[in-house]
C-alpha positions, 0 to 999 in steps of 0.5 A: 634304495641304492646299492654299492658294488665293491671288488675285493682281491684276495687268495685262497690263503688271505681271504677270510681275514680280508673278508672279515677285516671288510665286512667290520668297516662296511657303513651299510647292509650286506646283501650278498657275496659273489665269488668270481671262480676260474677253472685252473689245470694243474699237472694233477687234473682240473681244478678252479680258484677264486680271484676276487670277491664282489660284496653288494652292499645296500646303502642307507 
């Protein structure tokens, strides 16, 4: 078996239609999503946001 690691930039205001739009023109088996999430501090307390995505895919 061999697999694919993709990196897919996204913002919290994009990122269901770029996932969406991804996962429609994968050629493979998705096996999993890992969002990458950073810790943020805004002037109202802590909070995280997500920088990007890695899709693994399994290839045929």
């Amino acid at each position: 078996m061999k697999y694919r690691v993709h990196r897919l930039e996204v913002k919290s205001s994009n990122m269901q239609e770029k996932l969406e739009q991804f996962l429609n023109q994968m050629e493979g088996e998705l096996v999993s999503v890992f969002p990458n999430v950073r810790p943020t501090f805004q002037p109202m307390g802590a909070t995280s946001k997500i920088d990007f995505l890695l899709i693994v895919e399994k290839l045929k």
